[in-house]
C-alpha positions as YAML, in Angstrom:
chain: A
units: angstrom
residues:
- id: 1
  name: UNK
  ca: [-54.90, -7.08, -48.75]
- id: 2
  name: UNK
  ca: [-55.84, -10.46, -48.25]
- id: 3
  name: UNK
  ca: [-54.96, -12.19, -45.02]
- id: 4
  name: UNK
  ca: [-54.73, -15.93, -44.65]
- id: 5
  name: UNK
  ca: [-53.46, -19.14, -42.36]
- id: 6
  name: UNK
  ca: [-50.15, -20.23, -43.11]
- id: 7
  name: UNK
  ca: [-47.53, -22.84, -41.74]
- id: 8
  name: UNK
  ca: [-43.54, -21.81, -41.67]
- id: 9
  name: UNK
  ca: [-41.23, -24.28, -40.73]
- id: 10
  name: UNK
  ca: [-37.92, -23.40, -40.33]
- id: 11
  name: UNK
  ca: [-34.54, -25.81, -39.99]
- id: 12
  name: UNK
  ca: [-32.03, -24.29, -38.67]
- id: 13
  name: UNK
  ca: [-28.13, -25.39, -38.49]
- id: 14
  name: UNK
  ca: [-27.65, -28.06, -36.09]
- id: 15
  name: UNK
  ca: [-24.20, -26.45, -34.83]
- id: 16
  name: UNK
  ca: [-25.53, -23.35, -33.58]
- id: 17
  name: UNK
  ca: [-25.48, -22.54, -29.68]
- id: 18
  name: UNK
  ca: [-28.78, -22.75, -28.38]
- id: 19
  name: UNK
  ca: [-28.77, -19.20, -27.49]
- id: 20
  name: UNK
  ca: [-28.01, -18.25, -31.60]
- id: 21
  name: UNK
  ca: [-31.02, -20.54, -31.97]
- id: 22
  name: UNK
  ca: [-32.98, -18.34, -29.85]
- id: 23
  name: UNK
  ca: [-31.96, -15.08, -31.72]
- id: 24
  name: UNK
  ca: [-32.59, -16.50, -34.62]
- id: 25
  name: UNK
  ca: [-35.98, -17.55, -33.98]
- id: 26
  name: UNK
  ca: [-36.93, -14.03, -32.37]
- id: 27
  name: UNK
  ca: [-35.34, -12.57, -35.71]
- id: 28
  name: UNK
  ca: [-37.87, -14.94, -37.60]
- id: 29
  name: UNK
  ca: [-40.79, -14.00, -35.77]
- id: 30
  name: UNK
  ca: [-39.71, -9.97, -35.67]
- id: 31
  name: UNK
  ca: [-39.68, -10.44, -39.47]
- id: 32
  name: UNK
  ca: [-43.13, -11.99, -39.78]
- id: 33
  name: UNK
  ca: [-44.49, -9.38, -37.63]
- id: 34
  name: UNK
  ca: [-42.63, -6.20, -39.30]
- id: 35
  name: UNK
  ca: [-44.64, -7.73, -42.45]
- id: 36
  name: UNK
  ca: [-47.78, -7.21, -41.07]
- id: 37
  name: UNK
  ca: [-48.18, -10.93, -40.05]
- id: 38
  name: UNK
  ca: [-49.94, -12.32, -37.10]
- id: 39
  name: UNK
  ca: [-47.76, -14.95, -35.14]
- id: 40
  name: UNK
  ca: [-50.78, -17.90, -33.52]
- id: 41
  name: UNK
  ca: [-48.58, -20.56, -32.32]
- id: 42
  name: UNK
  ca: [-45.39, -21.80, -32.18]
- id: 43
  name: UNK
  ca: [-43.75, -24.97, -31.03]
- id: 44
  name: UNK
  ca: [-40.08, -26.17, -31.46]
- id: 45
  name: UNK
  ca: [-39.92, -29.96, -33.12]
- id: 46
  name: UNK
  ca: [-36.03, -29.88, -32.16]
- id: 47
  name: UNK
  ca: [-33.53, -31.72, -33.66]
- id: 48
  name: UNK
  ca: [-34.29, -34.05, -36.26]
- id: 49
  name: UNK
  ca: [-32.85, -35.75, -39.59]
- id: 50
  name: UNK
  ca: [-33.07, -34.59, -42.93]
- id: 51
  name: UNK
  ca: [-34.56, -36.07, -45.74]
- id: 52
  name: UNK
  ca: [-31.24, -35.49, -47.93]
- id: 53
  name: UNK
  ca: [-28.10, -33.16, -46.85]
- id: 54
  name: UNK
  ca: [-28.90, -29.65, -47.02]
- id: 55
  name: UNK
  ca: [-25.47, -28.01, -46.47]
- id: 56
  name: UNK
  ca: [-23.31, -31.02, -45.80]
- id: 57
  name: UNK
  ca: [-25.68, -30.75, -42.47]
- id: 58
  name: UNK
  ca: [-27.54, -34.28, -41.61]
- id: 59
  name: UNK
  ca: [-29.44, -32.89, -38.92]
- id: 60
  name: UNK
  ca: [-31.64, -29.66, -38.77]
- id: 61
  name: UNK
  ca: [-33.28, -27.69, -36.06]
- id: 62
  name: UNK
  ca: [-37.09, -27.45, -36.61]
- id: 63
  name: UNK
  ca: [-39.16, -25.14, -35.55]
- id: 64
  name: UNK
  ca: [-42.81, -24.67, -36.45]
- id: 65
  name: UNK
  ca: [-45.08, -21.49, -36.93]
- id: 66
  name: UNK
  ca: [-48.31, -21.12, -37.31]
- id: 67
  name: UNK
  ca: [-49.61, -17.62, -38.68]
- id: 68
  name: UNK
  ca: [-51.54, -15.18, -40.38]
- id: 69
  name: UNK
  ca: [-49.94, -13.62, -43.43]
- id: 70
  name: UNK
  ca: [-51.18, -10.97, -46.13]
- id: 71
  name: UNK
  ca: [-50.56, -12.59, -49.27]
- id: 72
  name: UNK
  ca: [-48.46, -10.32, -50.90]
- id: 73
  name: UNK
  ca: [-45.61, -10.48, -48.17]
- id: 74
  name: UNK
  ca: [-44.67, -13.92, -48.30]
- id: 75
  name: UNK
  ca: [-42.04, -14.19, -51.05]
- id: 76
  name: UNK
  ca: [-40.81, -10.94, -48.92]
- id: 77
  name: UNK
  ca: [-40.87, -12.73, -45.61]
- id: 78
  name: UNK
  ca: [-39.28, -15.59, -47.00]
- id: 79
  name: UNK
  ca: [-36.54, -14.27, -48.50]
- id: 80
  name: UNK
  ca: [-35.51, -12.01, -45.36]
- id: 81
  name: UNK
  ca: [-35.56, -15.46, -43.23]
- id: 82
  name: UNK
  ca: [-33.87, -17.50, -45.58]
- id: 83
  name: UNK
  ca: [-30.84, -14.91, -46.10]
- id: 84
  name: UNK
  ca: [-30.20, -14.72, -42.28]
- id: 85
  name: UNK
  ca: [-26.75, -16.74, -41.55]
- id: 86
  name: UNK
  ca: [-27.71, -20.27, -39.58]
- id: 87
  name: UNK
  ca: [-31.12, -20.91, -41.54]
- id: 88
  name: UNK
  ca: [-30.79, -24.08, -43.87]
- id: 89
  name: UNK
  ca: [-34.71, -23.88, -44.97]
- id: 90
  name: UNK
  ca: [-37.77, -22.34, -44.64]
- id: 91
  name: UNK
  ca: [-41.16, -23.47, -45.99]
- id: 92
  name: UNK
  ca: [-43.85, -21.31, -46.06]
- id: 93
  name: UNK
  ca: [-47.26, -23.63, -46.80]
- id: 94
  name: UNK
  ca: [-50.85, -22.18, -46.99]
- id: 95
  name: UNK
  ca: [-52.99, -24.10, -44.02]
- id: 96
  name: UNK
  ca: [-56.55, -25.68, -44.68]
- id: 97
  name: UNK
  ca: [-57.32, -25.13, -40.41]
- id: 98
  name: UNK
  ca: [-58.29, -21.75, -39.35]
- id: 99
  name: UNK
  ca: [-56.84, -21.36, -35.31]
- id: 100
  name: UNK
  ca: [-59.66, -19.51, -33.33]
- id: 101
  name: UNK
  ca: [-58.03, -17.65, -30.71]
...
């Protein structure tokens, strides 16, 4: 098992209530740490524009993770965020800085 830092960012639909964005970000973070992941920080980026449409949305929610991950599990934990209804993305990126907590 190999454990390393990792960056998720996640964009979420711009029409959801801000309590559905809650949910699903506590739904994000329950599935990171069900995979044996370690959740560091978090901060929310909020509403910003896309690059290019990404289901006739504009707009996206963003919210930023940072977190330690066993290797193995992150096609897993990608695909169980990615699946849930209201996520338009999810990018899961290895990180060069080591948080020291």
């Amino acid at each position: 098992m190999t454990v390393k830092s990792y960056d998720i960012v996640i964009v979420l639909d711009p029409r959801l209530t801000e309590n559905n964005l809650k949910d699903l970000i506590t739904k994000s973070k329950k599935v990171i740490s069900s995979m044996g992941g370690e959740i560091l920080t978090e901060d929310n980026w909020g509403l910003k524009k896309l690059a290019h449409p990404i289901k006739n949305n504009r707009d996206g929610f963003y919210y930023f993770i940072k977190s330690r991950l066993d290797v193995e599990k992150i096609d897993e934990i990608k695909y169980n965020i990615r699946v849930m209804e209201g996520i338009l993305r999810i990018s899961i990126i290895k990180s060069n800085v080591e948080v020291v907590k």
